[in-house]
RODO-2510 file (C-alpha; in nm, 4 decimals, decimal comma):
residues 391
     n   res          X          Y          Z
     1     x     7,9595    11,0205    11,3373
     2     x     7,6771    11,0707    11,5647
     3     x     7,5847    11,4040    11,6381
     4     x     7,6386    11,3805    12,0206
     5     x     7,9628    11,2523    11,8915
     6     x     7,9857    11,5683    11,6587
     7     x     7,8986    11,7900    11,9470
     8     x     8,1838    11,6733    12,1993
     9     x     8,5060    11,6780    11,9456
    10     x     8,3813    12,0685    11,8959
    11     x     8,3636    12,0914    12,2381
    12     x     8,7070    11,9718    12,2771
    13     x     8,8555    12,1743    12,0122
    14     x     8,7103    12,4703    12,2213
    15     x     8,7584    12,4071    12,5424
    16     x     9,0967    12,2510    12,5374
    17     x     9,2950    12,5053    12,4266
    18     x     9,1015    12,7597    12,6566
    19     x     9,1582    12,5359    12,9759
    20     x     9,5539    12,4866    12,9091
    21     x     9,5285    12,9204    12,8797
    22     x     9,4047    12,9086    13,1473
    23     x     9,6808    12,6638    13,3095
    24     x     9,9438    12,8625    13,1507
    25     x     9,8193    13,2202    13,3100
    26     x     9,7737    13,0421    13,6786
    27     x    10,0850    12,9782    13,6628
    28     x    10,3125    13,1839    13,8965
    29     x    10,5392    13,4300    13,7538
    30     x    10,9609    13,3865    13,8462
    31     x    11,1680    13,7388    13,7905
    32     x    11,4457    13,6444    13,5759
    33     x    11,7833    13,7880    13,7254
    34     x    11,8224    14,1082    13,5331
    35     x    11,3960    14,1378    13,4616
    36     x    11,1832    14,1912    13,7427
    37     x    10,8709    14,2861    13,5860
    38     x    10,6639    14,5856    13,6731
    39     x    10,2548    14,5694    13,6592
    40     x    10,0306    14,8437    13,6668
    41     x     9,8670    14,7919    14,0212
    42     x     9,4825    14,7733    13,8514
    43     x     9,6388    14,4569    13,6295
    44     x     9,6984    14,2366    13,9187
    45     x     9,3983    14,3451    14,1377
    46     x     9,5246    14,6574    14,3319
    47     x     9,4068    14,9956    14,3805
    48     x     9,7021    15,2108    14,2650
    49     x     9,5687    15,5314    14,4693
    50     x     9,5786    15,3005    14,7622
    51     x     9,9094    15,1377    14,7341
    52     x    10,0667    15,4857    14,6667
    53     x     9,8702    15,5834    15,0113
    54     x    10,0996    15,2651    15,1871
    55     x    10,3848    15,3811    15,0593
    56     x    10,3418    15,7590    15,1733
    57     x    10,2906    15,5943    15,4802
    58     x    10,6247    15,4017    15,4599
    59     x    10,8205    15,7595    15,3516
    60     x    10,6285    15,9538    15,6015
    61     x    10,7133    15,6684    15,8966
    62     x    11,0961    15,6547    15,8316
    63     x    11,2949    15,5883    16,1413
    64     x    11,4255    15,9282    16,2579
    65     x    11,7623    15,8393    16,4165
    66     x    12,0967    15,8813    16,2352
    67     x    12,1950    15,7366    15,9429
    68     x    12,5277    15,7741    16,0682
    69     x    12,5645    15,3724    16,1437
    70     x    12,8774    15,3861    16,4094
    71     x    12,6385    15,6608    16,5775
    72     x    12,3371    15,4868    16,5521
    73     x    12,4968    15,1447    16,7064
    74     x    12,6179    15,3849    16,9950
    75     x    12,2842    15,5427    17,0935
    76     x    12,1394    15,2009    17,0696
    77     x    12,2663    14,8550    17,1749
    78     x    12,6026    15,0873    17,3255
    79     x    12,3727    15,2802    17,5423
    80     x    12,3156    14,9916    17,7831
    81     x    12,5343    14,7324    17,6697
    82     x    12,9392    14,6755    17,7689
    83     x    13,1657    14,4987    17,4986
    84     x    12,9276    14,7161    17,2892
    85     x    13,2144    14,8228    17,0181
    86     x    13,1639    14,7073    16,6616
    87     x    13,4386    14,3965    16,5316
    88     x    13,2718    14,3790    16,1579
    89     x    13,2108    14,6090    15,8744
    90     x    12,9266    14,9051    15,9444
    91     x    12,7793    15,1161    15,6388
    92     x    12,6012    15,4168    15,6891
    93     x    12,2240    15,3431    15,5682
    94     x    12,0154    15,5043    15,3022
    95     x    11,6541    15,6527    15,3499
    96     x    11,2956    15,5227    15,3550
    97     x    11,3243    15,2403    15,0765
    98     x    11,0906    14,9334    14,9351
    99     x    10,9236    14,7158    14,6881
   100     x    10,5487    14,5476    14,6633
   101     x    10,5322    14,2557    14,5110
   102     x    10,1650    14,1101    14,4008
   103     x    10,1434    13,8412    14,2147
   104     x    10,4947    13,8029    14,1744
   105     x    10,5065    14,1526    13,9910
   106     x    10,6497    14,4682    14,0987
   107     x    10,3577    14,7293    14,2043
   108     x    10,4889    14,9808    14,3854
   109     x    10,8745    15,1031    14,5105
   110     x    11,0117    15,3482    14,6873
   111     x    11,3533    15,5435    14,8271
   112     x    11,6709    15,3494    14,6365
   113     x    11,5490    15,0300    14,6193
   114     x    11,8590    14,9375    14,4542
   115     x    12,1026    15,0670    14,7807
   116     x    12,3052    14,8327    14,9414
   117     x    12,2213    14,8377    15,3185
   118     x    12,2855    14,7006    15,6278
   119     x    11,9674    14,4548    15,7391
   120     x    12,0834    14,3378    16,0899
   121     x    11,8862    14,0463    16,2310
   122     x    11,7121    13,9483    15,8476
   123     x    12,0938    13,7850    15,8474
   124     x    11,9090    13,5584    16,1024
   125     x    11,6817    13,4111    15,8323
   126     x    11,9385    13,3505    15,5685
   127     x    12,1768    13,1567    15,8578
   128     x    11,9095    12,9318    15,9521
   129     x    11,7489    12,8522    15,5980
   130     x    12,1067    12,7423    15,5792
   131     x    12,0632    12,5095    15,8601
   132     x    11,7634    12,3648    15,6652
   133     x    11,9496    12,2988    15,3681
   134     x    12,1818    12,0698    15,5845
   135     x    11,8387    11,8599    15,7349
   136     x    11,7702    11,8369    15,4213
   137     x    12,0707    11,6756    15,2746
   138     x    12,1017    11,4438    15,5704
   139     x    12,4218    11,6230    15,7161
   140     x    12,1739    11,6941    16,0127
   141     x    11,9698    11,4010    16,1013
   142     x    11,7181    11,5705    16,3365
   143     x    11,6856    11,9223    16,4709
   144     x    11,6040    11,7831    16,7653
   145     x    11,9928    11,6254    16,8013
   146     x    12,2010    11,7665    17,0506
   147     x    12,4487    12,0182    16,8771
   148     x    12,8067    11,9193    17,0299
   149     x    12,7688    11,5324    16,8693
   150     x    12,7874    11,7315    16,5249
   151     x    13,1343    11,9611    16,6559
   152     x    13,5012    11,7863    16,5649
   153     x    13,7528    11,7670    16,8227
   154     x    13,8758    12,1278    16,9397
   155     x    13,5507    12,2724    16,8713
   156     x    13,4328    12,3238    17,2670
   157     x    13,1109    12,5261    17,1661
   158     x    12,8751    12,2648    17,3821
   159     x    13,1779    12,1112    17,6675
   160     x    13,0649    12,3226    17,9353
   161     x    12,7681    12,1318    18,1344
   162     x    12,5688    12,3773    18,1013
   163     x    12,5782    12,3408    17,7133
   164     x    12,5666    11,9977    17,6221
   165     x    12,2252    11,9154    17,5862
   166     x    12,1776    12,2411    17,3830
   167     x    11,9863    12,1125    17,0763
   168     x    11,9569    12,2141    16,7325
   169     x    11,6090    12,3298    16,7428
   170     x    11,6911    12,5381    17,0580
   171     x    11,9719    12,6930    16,8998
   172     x    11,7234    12,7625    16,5680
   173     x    11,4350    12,9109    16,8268
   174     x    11,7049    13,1143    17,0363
   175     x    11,6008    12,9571    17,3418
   176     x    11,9664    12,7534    17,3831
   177     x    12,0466    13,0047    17,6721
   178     x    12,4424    12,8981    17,5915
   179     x    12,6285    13,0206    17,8289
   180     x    12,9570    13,1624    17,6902
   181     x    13,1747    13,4014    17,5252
   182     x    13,2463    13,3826    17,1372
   183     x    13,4029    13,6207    16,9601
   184     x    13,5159    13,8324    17,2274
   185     x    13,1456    13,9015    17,3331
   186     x    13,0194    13,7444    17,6342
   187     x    12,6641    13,5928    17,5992
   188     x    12,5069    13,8222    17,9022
   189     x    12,6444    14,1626    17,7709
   190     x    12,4258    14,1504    17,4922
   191     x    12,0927    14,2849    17,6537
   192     x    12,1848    14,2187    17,9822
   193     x    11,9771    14,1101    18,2328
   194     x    11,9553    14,2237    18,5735
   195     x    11,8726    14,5531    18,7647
   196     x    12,2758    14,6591    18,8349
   197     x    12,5479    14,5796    18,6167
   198     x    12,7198    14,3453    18,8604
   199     x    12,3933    14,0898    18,8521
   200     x    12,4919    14,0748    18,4770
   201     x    12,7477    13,8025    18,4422
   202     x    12,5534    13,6023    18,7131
   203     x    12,2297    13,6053    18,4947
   204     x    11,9971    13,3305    18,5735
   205     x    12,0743    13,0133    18,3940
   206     x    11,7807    12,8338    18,2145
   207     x    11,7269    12,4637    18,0528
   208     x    11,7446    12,4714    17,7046
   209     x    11,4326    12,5194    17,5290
   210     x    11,2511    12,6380    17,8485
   211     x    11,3611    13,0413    17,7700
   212     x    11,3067    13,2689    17,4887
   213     x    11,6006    13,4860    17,4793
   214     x    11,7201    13,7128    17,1779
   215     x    12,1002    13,7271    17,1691
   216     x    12,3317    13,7907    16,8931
   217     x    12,6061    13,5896    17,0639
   218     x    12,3891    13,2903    17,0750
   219     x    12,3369    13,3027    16,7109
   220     x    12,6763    13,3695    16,6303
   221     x    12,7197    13,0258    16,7926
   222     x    12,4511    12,8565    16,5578
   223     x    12,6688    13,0266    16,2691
   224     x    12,9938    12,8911    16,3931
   225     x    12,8084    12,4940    16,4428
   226     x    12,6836    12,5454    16,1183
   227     x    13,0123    12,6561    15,9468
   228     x    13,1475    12,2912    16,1092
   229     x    12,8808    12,1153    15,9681
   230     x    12,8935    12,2591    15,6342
   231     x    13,2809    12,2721    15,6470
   232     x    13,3073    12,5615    15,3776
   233     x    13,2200    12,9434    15,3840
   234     x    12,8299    12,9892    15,4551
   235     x    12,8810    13,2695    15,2334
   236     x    12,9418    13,0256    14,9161
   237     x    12,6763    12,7567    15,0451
   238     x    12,4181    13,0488    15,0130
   239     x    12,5648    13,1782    14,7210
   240     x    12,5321    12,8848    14,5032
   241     x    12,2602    12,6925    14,6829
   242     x    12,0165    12,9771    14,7039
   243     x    12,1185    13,3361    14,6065
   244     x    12,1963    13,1968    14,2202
   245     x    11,9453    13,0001    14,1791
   246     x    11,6710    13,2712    14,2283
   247     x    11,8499    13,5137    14,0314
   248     x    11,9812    13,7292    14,3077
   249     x    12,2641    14,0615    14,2027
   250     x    12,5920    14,0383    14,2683
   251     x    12,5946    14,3140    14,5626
   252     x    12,4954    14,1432    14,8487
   253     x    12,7693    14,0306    15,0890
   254     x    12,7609    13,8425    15,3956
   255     x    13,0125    13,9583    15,6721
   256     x    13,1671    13,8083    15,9713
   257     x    13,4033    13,9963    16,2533
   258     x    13,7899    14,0640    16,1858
   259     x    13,8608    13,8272    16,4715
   260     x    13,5951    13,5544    16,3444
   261     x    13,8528    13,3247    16,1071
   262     x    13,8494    12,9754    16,2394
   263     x    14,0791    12,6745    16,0366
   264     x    13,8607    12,3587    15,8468
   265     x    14,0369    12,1188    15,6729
   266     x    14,3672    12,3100    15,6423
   267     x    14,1284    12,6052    15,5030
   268     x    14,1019    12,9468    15,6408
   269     x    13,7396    13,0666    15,6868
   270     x    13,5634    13,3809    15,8727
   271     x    13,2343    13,2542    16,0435
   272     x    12,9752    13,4944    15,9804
   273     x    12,7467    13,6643    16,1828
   274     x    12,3765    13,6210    16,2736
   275     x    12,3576    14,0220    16,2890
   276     x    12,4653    14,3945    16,2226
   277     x    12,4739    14,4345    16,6427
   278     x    12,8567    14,4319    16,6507
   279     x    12,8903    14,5218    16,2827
   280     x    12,8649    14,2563    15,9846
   281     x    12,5964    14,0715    15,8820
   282     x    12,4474    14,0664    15,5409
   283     x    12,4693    14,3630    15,3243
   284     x    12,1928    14,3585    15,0775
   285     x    11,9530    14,5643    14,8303
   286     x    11,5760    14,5680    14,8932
   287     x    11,5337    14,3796    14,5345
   288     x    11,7390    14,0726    14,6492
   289     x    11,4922    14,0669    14,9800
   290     x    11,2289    14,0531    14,8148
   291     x    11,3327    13,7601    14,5586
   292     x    11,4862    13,5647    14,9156
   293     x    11,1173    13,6574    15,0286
   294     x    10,9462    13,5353    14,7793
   295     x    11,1285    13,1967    14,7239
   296     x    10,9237    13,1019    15,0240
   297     x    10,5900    13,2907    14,9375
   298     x    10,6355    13,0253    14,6730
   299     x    10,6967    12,7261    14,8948
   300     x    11,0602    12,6838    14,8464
   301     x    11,0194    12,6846    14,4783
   302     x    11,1641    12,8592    14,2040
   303     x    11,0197    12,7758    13,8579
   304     x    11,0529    12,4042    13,8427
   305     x    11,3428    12,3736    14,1363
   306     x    11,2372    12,2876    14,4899
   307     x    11,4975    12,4889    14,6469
   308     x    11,4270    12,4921    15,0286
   309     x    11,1669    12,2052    15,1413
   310     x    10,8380    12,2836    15,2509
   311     x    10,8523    12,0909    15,5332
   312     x    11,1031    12,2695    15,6280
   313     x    10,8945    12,5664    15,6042
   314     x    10,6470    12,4533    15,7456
   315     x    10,8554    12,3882    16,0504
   316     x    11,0091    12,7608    16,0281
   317     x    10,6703    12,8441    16,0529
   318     x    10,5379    12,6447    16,3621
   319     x    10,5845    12,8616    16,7235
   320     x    10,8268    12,6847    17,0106
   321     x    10,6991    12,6393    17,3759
   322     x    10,8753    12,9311    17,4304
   323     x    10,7474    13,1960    17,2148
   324     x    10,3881    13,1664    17,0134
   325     x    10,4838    13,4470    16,7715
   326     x    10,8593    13,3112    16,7297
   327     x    10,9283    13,0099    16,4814
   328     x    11,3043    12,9801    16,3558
   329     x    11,5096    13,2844    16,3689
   330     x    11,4115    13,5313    16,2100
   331     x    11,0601    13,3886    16,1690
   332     x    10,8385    13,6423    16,3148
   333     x    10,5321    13,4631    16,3507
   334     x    10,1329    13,6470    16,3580
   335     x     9,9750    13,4256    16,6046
   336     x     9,6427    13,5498    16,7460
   337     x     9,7041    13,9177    16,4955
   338     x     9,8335    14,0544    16,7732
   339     x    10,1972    14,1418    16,6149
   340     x    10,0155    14,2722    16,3382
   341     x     9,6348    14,3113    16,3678
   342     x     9,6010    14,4425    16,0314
   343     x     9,7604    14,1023    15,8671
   344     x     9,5874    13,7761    15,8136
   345     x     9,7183    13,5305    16,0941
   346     x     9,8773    13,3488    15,8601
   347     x    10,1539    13,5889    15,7743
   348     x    10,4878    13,5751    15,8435
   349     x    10,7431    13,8594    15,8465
   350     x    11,1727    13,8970    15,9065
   351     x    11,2733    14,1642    16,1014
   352     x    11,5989    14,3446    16,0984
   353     x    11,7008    14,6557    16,3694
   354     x    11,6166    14,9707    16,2009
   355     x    11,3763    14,8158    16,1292
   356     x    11,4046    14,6225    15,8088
   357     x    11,1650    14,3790    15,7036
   358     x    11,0513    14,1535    15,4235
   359     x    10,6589    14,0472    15,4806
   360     x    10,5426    13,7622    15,3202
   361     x    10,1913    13,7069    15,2836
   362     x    10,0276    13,3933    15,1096
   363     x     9,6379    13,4741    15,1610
   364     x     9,7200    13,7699    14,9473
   365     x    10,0222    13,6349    14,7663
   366     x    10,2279    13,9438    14,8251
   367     x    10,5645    14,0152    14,9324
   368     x    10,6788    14,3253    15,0570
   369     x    11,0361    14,5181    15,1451
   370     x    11,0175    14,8048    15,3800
   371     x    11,2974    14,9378    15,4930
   372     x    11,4177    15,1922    15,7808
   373     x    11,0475    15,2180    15,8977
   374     x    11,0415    15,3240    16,2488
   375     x    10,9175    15,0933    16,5258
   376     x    10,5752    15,0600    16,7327
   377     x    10,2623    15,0221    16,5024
   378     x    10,4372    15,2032    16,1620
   379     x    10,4471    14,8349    16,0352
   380     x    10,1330    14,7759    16,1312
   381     x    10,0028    15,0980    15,9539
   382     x    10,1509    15,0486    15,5988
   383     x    10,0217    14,6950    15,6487
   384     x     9,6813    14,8306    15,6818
   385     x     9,7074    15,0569    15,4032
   386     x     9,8791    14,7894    15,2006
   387     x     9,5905    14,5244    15,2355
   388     x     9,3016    14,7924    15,1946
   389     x     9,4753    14,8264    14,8510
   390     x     9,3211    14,4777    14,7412
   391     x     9,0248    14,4758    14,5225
***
């Protein structure tokens, strides 16, 4: 054997095993259902004096209005709202609670992480990852289909004129303005428009797709389409489809209203809700937020199982006409840092009244749970802090 020969089997022997190391370590890290692991912040490239500085901001942030959930619905969406009394389950909420996630690891937590809480509009984001698992099997051709040619006969959702050339995607960006009541809640008394209360049920009607509106009713109507489409409980769809699969707890529990039961194929089912505004919604721990979070820090992947499709993603992440910082609901979007200034552009966040929110952030690859942080720039704040954490 030559010796240049010689020279490049050693180097193979060497190198080899070092570079498939080195695979193996880049490789990301999946928390198996009963292990999430823990890191020492210094191990995956934080500043532990920092991080604990984010999270005393977090604690020291923590909304100040009741925990007392019937009260706090009251003083809030009741103060200005009629039909403003709660038809689902309400649970009084914890404290101050969350997780960071870097690397896929657990850095830092806070408060009961482990508490089962109320997370209001973050329902949003389960509901319409729902609606992407349905593109993606074909049972919705396009998002850009009108809604009623997907309803069976009796379903009325999209008969009215004003409602029939409501589209998926509008429904998705909350800019369907459906016109309506569902539920028992009419589709202007949720934030009403209008300076006296008698303008209210003659709101201003706009094109779909024209008008960004946020409206629980509205979404409740995306639930109800999708409950048709799927033709079994949402609840078991994202049980088995997506919950399982990424190793969620048992705890979590997605509620509709008492008057919400609708008959499919000789099958009783409750629709669920897009929200905690009239009670219901999803009732979940910070630790299963932050696993649903990072499913899609990770593309849609977990381990070796595309789970939601990136495209789809990709189109959750892409602003309407409508809105620039609003992609699918609950897809909070950064455009321009002005949501967040402290936040790479690139971020995305779910938001929840309260507020509750799971941040996902791929230039950093962290996900983080912060929950019952008050509103205006406290986000922002423990954002900063957060980020200023990274060596």
């Amino acid at each position: 054997m030559s010796r240049l020969a010689t020279i490049f089997v050693i180097d193979c022997l060497l190198v080899l095993p070092c570079s498939n190391l080195a695979a193996q370590s880049a490789a990301p890290y999946f928390p198996d259902r009963f292990d999430w692991q823990h890191k020492k912040p210094e191990d995956v490239g934080v500043d532990a004096a920092r991080v604990d500085e984010a999270v005393k901001q977090a604690i020291a942030t923590e909304n100040p209005a009741t925990k007392n959930m019937m009260l706090f619905l009251a003083t809030t969406f009741g103060a200005s709202e009629p039909f403003d009394t709660p038809i689902g389950p309400v649970k009084d909420r914890g404290g101050a609670s969350g997780i960071i996630t870097r690397h896929g690891y657990i850095v830092a937590e806070w408060g009961d992480p482990k508490r089962v809480d109320m997370t209001f509009s973050v329902t949003k984001t389960f509901l319409t990852t729902l609606v992407g698992l349905a593109w993606q099997r074909g049972m919705i051709r396009d998002v850009n289909d009108y809604a009623r040619d997907y309803m069976p006969p009796g379903v009325d959702l999209f008969e009215a004129p004003h409602n029939q050339t409501i589209k998926w995607d509008h429904l998705l960006r909350q800019t369907s303005d459906w016109q309506g009541t569902i539920w028992g809640k009419p589709d202007w008394a949720d934030r009403p428009e209008g300076e006296k209360p008698s303008d209210w049920p003659n709101r201003k009607l706009w094109e779909p797709g024209t008008h960004y509106k946020y409206n629980d009713a509205r979404v409740n109507v995306l639930a109800l389409a999708t409950l048709n489409v799927w033709r079994r409980p949402l609840q078991e769809v994202l049980r088995e489809e997506i919950m399982e699969p990424i190793g969620a707890s048992s705890t979590w529990r997605w509620h509709g209203y008492e008057n919400s039961w609708v008959e499919i194929d000789g099958r009783k089912i409750q629709s669920v809700t897009g929200g905690g505004h009239w009670g219901g919604g999803m009732f979940i721990d910070a630790y299963d937020m932050a696993r649903f979070g990072y499913l899609f820090l990770r593309k849609g992947k977990w381990k070796d199982r595309e789970i939601v499709s990136e495209k789809w993603i990709q189109m959750a992440r892409t602003p309407g006409p409508a809105n620039a910082n609003y992609g699918f609901a609950n897809w909070f979007l950064n455009t321009a840092r002005k949501p967040l200034p402290a936040a790479p552009e690139s971020i995305v966040y779910f938001e929840g009244n309260g507020a509750n929110i799971i941040y996902i952030d791929w230039d950093n690859d962290i996900v983080a749970v912060v929950r019952w942080i008050r509103g205006g720039d406290a986000l922002n704040q423990f954002v900063a802090k957060m980020l200023a954490s990274i060596k």
